[in-house]
N, C-alpha and C positions, 0 to 999 in steps of 0.2 A: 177756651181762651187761656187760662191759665198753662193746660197742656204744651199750648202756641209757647207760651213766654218762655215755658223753661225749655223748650228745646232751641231758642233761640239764644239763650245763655248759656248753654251745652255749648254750641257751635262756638260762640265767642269766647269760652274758654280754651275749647279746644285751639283757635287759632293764636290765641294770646303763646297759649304754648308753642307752637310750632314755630312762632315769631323770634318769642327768647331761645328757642334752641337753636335758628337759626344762628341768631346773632353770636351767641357764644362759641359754636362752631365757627365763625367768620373773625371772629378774633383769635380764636384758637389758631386756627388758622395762619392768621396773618402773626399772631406771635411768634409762630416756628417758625414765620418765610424772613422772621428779622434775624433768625440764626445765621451763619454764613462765614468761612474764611475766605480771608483776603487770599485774593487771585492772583494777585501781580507779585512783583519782590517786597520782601519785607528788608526794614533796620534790626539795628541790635536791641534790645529788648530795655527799654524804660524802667519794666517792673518784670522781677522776676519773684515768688514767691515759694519757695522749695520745703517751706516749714522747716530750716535747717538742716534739710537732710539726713545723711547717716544714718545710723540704730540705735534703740532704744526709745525709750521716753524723752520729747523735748517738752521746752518753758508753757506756760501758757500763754495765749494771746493776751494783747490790751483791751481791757473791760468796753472800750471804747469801738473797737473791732467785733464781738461777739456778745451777746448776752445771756449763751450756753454757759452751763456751771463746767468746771476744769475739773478733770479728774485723771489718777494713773495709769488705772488697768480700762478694761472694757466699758465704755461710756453707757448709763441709762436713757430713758428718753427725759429729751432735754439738756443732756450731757453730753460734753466734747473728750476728744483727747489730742494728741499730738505723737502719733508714734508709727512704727514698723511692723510691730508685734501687737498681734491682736487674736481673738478666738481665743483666748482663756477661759476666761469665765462664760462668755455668751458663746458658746462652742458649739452654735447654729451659722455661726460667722466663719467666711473665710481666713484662714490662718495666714495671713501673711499676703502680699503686693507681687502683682507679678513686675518684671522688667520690662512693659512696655510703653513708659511713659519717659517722661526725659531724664529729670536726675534722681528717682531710686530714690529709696530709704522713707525716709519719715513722709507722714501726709495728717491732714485736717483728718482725725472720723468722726462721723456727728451723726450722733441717735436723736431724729428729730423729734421734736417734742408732741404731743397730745393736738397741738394747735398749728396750723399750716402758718408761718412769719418768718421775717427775716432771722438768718443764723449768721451773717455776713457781714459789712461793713468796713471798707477801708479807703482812705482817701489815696488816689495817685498824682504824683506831682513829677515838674520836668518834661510837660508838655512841650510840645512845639504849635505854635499857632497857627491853625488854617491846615493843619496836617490828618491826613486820614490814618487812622489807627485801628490796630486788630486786637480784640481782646481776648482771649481763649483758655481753659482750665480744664485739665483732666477730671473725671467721675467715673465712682466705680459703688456698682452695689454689693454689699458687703454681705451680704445674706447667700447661704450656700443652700440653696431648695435640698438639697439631695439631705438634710438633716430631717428634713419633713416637720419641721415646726411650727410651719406658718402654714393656713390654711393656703390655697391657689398658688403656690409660691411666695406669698409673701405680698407686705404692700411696694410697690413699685415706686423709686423714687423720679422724684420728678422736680427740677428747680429752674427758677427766673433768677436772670441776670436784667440788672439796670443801668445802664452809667448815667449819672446826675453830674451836673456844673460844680463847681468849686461854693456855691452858694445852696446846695441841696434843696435848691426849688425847681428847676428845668430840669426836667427828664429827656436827655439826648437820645438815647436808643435803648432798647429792652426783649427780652427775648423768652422763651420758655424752650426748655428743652420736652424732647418727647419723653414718654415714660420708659423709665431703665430699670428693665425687669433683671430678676436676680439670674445667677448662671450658673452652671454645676462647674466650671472655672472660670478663675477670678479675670477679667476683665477691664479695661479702663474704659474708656468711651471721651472720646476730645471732645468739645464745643467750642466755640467761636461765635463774634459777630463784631460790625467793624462800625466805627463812629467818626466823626470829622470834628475837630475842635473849631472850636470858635477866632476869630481875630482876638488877639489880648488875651487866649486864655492856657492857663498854664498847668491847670490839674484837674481833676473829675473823680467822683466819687462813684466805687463799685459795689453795688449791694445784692448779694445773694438770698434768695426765697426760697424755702419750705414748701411746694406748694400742696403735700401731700397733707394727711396727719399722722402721726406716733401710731405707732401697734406695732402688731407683728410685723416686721419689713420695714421698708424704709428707713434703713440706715446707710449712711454712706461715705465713701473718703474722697476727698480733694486732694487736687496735689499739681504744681506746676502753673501757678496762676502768672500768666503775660502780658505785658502789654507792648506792644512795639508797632513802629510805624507801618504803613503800608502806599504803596508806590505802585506804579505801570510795571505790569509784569516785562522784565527787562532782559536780556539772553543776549551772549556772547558768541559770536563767532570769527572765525576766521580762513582765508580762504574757501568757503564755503562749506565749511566743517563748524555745527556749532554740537552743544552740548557741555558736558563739564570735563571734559579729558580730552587733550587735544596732544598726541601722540607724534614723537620727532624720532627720526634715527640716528643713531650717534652719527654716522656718518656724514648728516647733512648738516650738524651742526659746525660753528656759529651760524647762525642765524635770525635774519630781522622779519618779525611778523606784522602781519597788519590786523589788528583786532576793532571790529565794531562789533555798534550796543545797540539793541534794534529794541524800544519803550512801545509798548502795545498802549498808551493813552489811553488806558482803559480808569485810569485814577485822575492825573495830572492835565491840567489844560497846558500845560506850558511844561519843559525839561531843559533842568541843567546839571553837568555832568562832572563829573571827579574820578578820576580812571585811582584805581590803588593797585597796591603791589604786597608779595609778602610772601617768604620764603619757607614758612609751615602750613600756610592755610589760616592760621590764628591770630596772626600780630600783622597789622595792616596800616599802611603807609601810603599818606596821600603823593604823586609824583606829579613835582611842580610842572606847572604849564598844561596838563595835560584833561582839560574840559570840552571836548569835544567827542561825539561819538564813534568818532573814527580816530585810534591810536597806534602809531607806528612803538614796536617796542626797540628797545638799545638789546644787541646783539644776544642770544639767548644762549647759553651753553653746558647750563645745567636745570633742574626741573625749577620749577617758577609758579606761581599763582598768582591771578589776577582775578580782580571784577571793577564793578564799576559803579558808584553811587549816582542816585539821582533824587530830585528837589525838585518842587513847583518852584521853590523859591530858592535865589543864590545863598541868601544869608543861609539855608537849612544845612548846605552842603559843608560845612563847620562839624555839622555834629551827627556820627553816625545813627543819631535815635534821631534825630529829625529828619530823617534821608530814607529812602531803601537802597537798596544794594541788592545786583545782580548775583545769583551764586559763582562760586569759585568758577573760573578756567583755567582750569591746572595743564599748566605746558610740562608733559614728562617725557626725559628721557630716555630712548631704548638704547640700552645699550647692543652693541653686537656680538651674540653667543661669543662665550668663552669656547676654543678648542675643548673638542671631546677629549676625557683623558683615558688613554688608553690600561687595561689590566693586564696588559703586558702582550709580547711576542709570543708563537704557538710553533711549535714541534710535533713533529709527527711518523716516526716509522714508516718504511714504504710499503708495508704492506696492513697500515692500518686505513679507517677511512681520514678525511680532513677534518680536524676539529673545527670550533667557532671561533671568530676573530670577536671578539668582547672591548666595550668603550662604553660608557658613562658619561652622563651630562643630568642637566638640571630638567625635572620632570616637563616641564611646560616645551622644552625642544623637542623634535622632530632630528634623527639621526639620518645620511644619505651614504652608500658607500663610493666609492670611484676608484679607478684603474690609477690615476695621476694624480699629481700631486693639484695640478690645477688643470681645469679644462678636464678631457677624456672622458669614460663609457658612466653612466649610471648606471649601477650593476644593482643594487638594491637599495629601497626606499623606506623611508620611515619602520628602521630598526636599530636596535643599539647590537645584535648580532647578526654576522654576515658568515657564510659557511663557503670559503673560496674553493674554488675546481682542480687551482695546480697551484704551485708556490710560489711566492713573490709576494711583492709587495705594496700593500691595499689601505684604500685612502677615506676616513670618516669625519664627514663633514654636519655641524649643527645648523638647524637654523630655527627660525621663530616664527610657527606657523600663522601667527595670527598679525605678526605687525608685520613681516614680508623687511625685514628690515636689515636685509644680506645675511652672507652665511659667514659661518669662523674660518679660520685657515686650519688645513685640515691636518687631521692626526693620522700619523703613517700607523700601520700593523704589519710586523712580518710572520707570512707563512713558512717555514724551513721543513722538507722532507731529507730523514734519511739518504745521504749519498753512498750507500750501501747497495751493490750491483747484485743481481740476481745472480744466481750461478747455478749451471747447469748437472744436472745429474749424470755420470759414466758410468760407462761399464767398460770393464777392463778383464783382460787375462795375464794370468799368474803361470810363473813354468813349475813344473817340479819341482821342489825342494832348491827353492830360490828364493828371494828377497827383493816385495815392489816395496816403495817409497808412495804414499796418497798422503797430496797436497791441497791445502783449501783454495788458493790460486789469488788471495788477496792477503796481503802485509799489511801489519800495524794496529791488527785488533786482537781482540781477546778469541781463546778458541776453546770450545768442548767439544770433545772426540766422544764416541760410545763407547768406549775403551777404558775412559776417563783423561786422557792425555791433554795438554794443555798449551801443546805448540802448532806451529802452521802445519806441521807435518808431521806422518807418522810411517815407521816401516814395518810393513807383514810380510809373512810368509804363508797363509793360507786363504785357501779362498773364502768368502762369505758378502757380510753386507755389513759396511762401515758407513758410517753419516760423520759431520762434523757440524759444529752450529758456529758463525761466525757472530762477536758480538758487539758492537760499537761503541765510543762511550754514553752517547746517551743511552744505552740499554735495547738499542734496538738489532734483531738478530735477522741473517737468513742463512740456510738450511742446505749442505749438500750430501748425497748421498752415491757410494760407490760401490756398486757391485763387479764383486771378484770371483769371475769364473776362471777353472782349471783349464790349460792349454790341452786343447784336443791333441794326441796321437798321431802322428804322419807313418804313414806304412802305405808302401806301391801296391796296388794287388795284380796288376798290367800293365803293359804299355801295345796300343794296336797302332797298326798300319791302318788308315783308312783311307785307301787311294793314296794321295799326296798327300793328305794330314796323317798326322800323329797326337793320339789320346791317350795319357795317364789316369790309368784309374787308380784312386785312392781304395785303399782297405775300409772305412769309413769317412762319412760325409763330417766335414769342417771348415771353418776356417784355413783355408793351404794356401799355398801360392806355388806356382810350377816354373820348370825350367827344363831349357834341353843343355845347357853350359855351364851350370850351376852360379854362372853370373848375374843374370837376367832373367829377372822371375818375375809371373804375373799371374793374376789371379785367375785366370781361365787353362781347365786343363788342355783344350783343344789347341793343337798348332796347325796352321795350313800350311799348306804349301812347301812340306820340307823334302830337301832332296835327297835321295835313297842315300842309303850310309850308316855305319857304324855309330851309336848315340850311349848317351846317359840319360836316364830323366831323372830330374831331381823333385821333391816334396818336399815343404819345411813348413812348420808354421805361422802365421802372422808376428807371433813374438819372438821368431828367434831361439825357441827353445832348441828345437832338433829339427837335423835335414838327414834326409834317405833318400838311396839312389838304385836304380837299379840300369846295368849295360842291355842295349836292346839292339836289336839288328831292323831299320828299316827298308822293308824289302814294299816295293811298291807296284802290287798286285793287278793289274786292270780285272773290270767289275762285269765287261763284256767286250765282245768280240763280234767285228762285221766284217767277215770278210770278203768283199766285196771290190776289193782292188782299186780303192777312191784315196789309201793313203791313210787314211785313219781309223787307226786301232781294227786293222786287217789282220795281227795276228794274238796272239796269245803270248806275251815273252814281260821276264819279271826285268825290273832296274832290283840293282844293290847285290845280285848275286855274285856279282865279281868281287866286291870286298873278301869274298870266303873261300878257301883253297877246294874246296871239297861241298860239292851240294847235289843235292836230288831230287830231280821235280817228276814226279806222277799226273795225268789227267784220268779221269773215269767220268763213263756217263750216268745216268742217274740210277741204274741198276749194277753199280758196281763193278760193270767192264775194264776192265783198263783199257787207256785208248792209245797212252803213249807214254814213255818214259825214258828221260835222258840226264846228262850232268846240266845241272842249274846254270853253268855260266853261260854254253851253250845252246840253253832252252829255246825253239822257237814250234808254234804250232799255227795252223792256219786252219783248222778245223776240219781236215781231210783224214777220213781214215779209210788205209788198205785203197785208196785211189777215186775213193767215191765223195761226194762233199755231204756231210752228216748234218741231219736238222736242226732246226733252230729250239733250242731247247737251256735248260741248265746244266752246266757239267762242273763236274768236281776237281777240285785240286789237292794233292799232299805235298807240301815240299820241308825236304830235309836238310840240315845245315849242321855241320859239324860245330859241337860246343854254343848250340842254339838250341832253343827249345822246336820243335815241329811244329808249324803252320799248317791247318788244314783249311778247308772253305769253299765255295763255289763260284761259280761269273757263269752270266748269258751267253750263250750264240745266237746271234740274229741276222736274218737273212731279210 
């Protein structure tokens, strides 16, 4: 029986526990769900508390505010201080605040005491009645683990926020923040939670809780304590563009906007409206008449700021802490790119490549090139250098790639090439013991000879290889060079009969020119067609140096014979031999016979010898001519 009872008081203890643990979890709980910032637009701030800011050591608080002892450097448990600079002495502390809370510098630090209680207390006043308000404070634990002084890291701090009535007996709202464990860097951590004042009431009382105790850890600094209204979250748009930057181009300015206030009624049963104005963002100016959520503005033409207050109640809209306020709509203007400025025009020799056409503008532009001044080719895109194909002159335009908000008027570049003509390399011939003249064949620049000479022209007499460099004044050059060969030698070594042509041969091969009148000369030694007679042939060079002649007799031989009595070329008989007082023609057959022989002028033969007609074979000729050289050779008989 006994046995019975006490396991029956086991159970009941056990449940009694699990009961309390519930419930403390369930206010835990619900303590943290009363944490929370305001969602919608806030006012300007009722209470700001910054501990004075700045560096160094500030004042101490009012006894009435804290019942922590005030001290300079590094506070004990139970001791506060008021400063920037800290980790001195407890050099398990972070050294100093980072910059991510609002205004920097000085903060509350408080080594809580041995016993979890208030370290806090301050009354705020300048309420507005019936208004919702946000109350929020930066926290940061001060303890840096990485010192290893505290066992687990450290005690973790942990604190309750309360707002009380101006009468500190109604407890309006209250909260606990979670536990803010230490950090190997230093940290803030925001809180918030939002309250509604009463009708008729005009301040409330904020008390901050310990809820940890004193040891190792749990030390901590405040900083940025607020309190400001809270309103329906409120957003500005316009033309169906909202946000906070509402972007214009110069070019479409002036202009009249249409701005609405769209209130999410997530706070206010009821809204009314005060549109303000303000040309830094800072200094704000109610514009009369204008209480409605839909605001035409007066013509816009330089950047501008707007938002827009709102109030459950008319009377609140008097006073920015009684109101919220939309964030800024900052109307800015874009201007339209400045022209790119150009590094100047580009030069270039004609026989180098094309340099870069170079232009500059403000990083955030986009460069474009073009053929014209306006309109024409896009030749290249988004570059500040362009490398043109031929010369002329090329066109760089900016623009703004992200507002689209036109381009500048564009900046010319000129390309210039050398107008220095190429020139050709000769060759040329020199006579004997003569004197040419090599010219560079352009006026009005600078010259260098290989010789060292420094005019357009120079005079030689011997053959070789000259160059010239021509040079411009920008410094750019081209090149000619002249090869001087010696004039070949003209000397006859013959002149033949060949049928009706007549052929000059030269002693050596060269440049010649030939003649049979020493007037009319041509570059081919062969003449056709000439008629039997007494000649000269003449030889000279291409330049003129020397001509040679030699007196020739052409006698115009036939090459065969048919005699066949049809009229042509039936017998064997020379033309020309009459020009000579005295001549003598021979035939033989191919063994040396002689067939016939008479005086030249006389000559005829018809291929008959001794009465019989001889075969068709080659036969030979000798014919002799007084004060001529002897002609021998041979011609066909064909039957």
């Amino acid at each position: 029986m006994g046995q019975h009872l006490s396991v029956r008081t086991a159970k009941r203890s056990f449940s009694l526990k699990y009961i309390l643990a519930f419930i403390f979890f369930f206010f835990l709980q619900n303590s943290f769900a009363q944490l929370g910032f305001c969602s919608g637009s806030k006012g300007d701030p009722i209470f700001h508390e910054n501990f004075g800011g700045g560096s160094g050591t500030g004042s101490p608080l009012s006894p009435e505010i804290t019942n922590y002892t005030y001290v300079t450097g590094d506070p004990q448990d139970g001791e506060y201080t008021i400063s920037d600079d800290i980790g001195n002495e407890i050099t398990s502390w972070h050294q100093g605040f980072p910059d991510t809370n609002i205004s920097g510098g000085r903060a509350l630090v408080v080594n809580a005491d041995f016993t979890a209680g208030r370290f806090y207390r301050k009354e705020i006043t300048g309420l507005c009645e019936s208004t919702t308000y946000e109350f929020s404070a930066f926290l940061m634990n001060v303890y840096d683990p990485d010192s290893n002084d505290c066992e687990a890291g450290g005690i973790p701090n942990n604190v309750r926020f309360e707002i009380w009535d101006e009468t500190d007996t109604n407890l309006i709202k209250a909260g606990d923040t979670p536990n803010i464990n230490a950090t190997s860097n230093p940290e803030w951590n925001q809180f918030a939670l939002t309250f509604r004042s009463e009708p008729g009431q005009e301040s409330v009382i904020l008390k901050m809780f310990n809820n940890g105790e004193g040891g190792c850890g749990n030390d901590l600094a405040i900083d940025d304590i607020i309190f400001r209204s809270c309103g329906d979250l409120t957003t500005v748009s316009s033309d169906g563009q909202s946000g906070d930057d509402f972007y214009l181009c110069q070019a479409d300015t002036p202009i009249r906007l249409t701005l609405v206030a769209n209130a999410d009624s997530s706070v206010y049963q009821q809204q009314f409206y005060q549109w303000q104005i303000s040309l830094n963002g800072e200094d704000w100016g109610d514009i009369p008449g204008a209480n409605s959520n839909i605001y035409q503005t007066a013509q816009i033409n330089e950047p501008v700021f707007y938002r827009i207050k709102v109030a459950e109640d008319i009377i609140n809209l008097n006073s920015n802490v009684c109101s919220s306020a939309s964030d800024a709509f900052h109307v800015q203007i874009i201007q339209t790119p400045e022209p790119p400025l150009s590094e100047g025009n580009v030069f270039a020799c004609q026989n180098e490549p094309a340099p870069a056409l170079k232009v500059t503008a403000e990083s955030n532009l986009l460069i474009n090139w073009y053929d014209a001044e306006t309109g024409g080719n896009l030749l290249a895109e988004n570059t500040n250098t362009f490398f043109p194909v031929s010369p002329g002159v090329y066109y760089a335009e900016a623009i703004d790639p992200i507002y689209e908000c036109g381009a500048s008027q564009r900046t010319a570049v000129r390309f210039t090439r050398s107008n220095l003509p190429e020139l050709e390399d000769e060759v040329i011939k020199i006579c004997p013991e003569s004197t040419l003249t090599l010219s560079a064949g352009i006026s009005g620049y600078d010259y260098e000879w290989t010789g060292g000479e420094t005019t357009e022209s120079i005079n030689i007499n011997l053959p070789g290889i000259y160059s010239v460099k021509v040079i411009s004044p920008e410094g750019c050059f081209t090149s000619k060079e002249f090869t001087v060969n010696p004039t070949e030698i003209a000397e006859i070594q013959e002149v033949k009969s060949v049928g009706e042509d007549v052929v000059i041969y030269p002693v050596d091969q060269g440049d010649f020119l030939y003649s049979l009148d020493g007037n009319n000369f041509q570059t081919s030694p062969i003449f056709e067609s000439v008629e039997a007679g007494i000649y000269t042939g003449y030889i000279r060079d291409t330049e003129g140096c020397s001509i040679v002649s030699l007196r020739f007799a052409h006698i115009v031989i036939p090459r065969m014979i048919t005699p066949n009595n049809d009229g042509y070329n039936d017998r064997f008989e020379l033309r020309g031999l009459e020009f000579f007082d005295r001549s003598e023609i021979r035939i033989f057959d191919r063994y040396g016979k002689l067939l016939i022989q008479d005086n030249g002028a006389n000559f005829t033969w018809d291929g008959v010898y001794n009465g019989r007609d001889l075969p068709a074979d080659d036969y030979w000729y000798y014919i002799s001519i007084d004060g001529m050289e002897n002609k021998t050779g041979h011609f066909s008989l064909l039957r």
